[in-house]
C-alpha positions, 0 to 999 in steps of 0.5 A: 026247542033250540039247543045251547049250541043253536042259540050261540049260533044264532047270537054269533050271526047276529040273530036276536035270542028270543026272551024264552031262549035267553030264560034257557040261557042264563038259567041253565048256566045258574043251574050247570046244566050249561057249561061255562065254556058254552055260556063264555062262547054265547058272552064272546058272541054278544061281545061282538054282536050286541043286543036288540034293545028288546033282548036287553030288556028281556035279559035284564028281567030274567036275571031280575026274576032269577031271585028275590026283589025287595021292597022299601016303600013303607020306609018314611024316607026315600030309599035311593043307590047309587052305581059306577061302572067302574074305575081305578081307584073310585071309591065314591060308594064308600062315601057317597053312600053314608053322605047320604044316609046323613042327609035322610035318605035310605040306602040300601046298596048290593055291590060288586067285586072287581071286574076287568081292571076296575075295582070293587066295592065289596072287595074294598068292604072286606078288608075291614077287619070283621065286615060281614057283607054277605049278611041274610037279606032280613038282616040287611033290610033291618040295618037299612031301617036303622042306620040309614044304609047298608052294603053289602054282596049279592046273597043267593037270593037276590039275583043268582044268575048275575052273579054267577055271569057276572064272575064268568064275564070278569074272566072272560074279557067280556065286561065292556058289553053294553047289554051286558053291563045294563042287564048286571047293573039294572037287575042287581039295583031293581031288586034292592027295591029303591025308588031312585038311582043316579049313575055314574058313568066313567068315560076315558082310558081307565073305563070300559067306556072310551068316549063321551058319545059311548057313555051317553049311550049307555046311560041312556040304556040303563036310563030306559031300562031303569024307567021301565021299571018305575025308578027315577033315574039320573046320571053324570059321565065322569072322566077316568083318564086317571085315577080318581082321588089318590089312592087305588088298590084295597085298604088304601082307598078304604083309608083315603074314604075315610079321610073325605068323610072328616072333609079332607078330600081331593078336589077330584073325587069331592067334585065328583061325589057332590055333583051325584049327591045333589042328583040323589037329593033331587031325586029324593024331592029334597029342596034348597041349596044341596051341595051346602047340605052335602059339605055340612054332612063332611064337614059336621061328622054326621057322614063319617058317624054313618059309616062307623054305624054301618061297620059296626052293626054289620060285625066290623071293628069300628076301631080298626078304621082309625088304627095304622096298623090294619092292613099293613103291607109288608112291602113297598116301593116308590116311582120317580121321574126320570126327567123333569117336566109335566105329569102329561098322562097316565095309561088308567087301565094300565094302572088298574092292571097294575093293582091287580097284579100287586095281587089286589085282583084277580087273574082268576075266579079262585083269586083271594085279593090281597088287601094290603095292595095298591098305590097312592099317587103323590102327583096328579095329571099337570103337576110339575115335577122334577127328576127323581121326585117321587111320583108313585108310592106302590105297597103289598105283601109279595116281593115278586108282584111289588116289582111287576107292579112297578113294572106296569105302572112305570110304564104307564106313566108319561112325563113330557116338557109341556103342560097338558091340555085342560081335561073335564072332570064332569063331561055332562049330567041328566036331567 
């Protein structure tokens, strides 16, 4: 048997790890009897070498076998999730989730922390005073069968090896792999026990996927792997060259969700929430005119409700939710424009960086976000603006990290005296 060390090797050649090796791997790391130094190494080496299609699959079943695998199937409707692959200030999960728990569908969603530059939904769920994400799976199960959806972490039971790789890699700079991606992602979704899966996969200069051609590619691995398993599958790749919505950081984007669910959203992220809707609600076998029925469920309140259920039966204070003073940022502090012109472009991962270092990150494992941190872009990519106009309105609760924050983000930011070209929004959806 080859030893962890001949296994990097291997890998560091571009030599394919067989499954039982890859089983070695990835649970003798869960189980420290690898070192995380000799797993980073092993990370960094299929970073740079990938992975056979062969070797994704087995290493998607090793972290899917590594804990439990739920079952949804008894329940009288169709029990779907949705996934992001990251992005700066994607918030969709907070509203797509209870949208479509309001228009009959099951959710049961397992998110993620931050990862790289992208935010996370759980990190997100935790500043709602009292939230319990990390509730036993019998719990999680029952409020999936009374509310119609529940989110929360991974617990110990559902696929431990992910989430002990998956914080090695937020630190290692090994996110944008990928393997490694559609391993965490289809392993992690295939235990939740749903039957339907749409997919958004974020392509521009704030996602891990730079171009179109990469994030087709990815879709249509996680697309293979997830119909392998049984699940029905679509997807959309979604534009990231600049943050989505408003607001990025912690509590502002928990605040920005709540106001799209009482239908006051951004076109950006509206768009972008109804078109994976409808794919949810196809998947689902429902019929006639979805997007209507989606924007009756804003409009109506039945979305908004869902969430409320939803932090209620999980611990959370539904009342903070409406209450100004929650999360309240002790500091702030605003960009201009130095010149007139157009708001031509804004570097996305800079502005991801941006957010974790006005702390609502981590540049660390053992990082505490601050939930207060973040920003709220007062003009979007081809507004016009003039000089000194307010342009960014940055908050949190470090002095220090407030001005590095400023720092990042100014620099990201480009005023120029010509329009910018026309950008998608949606690039392309499956099927």
């Amino acid at each position: 048997m080859k030893s962890a060390y001949e296994l990097i090797q291997d890998k560091q050649t571009g030599k394919e790890n067989t499954p039982e090796e890859l089983k070695i791997l990835v649970n003798g790391f869960t189980a420290g009897d690898i070192p995380a130094y000799q797993m980073s190494a092993w990370l960094m080496a299929v970073y740079f070498q990938g992975m056979t299609p062969g070797e994704t699959l087995a290493y998607t079943r090793v972290m899917l076998e590594s804990g439990r695998r739920m079952d949804f199937s008894y329940l009288d409707g169709f029990a779907v999730d949705k996934h992001s692959t990251g992005g700066v200030g994607d918030k969709v999960s907070l509203i797509l989730g209870p949208l479509l728990a309001a228009c009959g569908c099951y959710v049961p969603m397992i998110s993620g922390r931050g990862l790289g530059h992208t935010g996370g939904t759980l990190d997100k769920l935790d500043s709602i005073p009292g939230y319990r994400t990390g509730i036993e799976l019998d719990e999680f199960k029952k409020i999936v069968e009374t509310v119609g959806i529940s989110m929360i972490g991974q617990t110990d039971d559902i696929c431990p090896a992910d989430r002990a790789v998956y914080a090695l890699r937020d630190v290692t700079s090994t996110v944008a792999s990928l393997p490694l991606i559609s391993g965490s992602i289809m392993s992690k979704k295939i235990a939740e026990g749903i039957s339907g899966l749409v997919l958004d996969i974020k392509c521009g200069n704030g996602a891990f996927m730079r171009t179109e051609e990469e994030a087709e590619l990815l879709a249509r691995l996680l697309l293979k792997v997830g119909q392998d398993y049984g699940l029905k599958v679509s997807f959309s790749v979604t534009d990231m060259n600049q943050p989505l919505g408003n607001a990025a950081g912690i509590w502002c984007e928990v605040r920005e969700s709540i106001d799209i669910l009482k239908n006051q959203a951004p076109a950006d992220i509206l768009e972008v929430i109804l078109t994976l809707g409808e794919q949810a609600l196809v998947l689902a076998g429902q019929e006639g005119n979805l997007r209507k029925k989606l924007s009756r469920a804003l409009q109506d309140g039945s979305a908004y409700e869902k969430f409320q259920q939803m932090v209620s039966a999980q611990g959370g204070a539904a009342a903070s939710l409406e209450n100004p003073a929650t999360n309240t940022p002790q500091y702030e502090t605003v960009i201009t424009a130095p010149v007139e012109g157009y708001f031509y472009q804004i570097d996305t991962l800079q502005a991801g960086l941006a957010v974790i270092a006005l702390g609502g990150g981590r540049k660390i494992q053992s990082d505490t976000p601050d939930p207060t941190a973040g920003f709220i872009l007062l003009h979007k990519i081809g507004d016009t603006l003039k000089a000194g106009e307010p342009l960014v309105k940055l908050f949190c609760s470090n002095s220090r990290k407030l001005e590095e924050g400023k720092l990042i983000l100014s620099r990201a930011v480009t005023i120029d005296t010509k329009p910018p070209d026309a950008r998608k929004l949606i690039y392309g959806t499956y099927p």
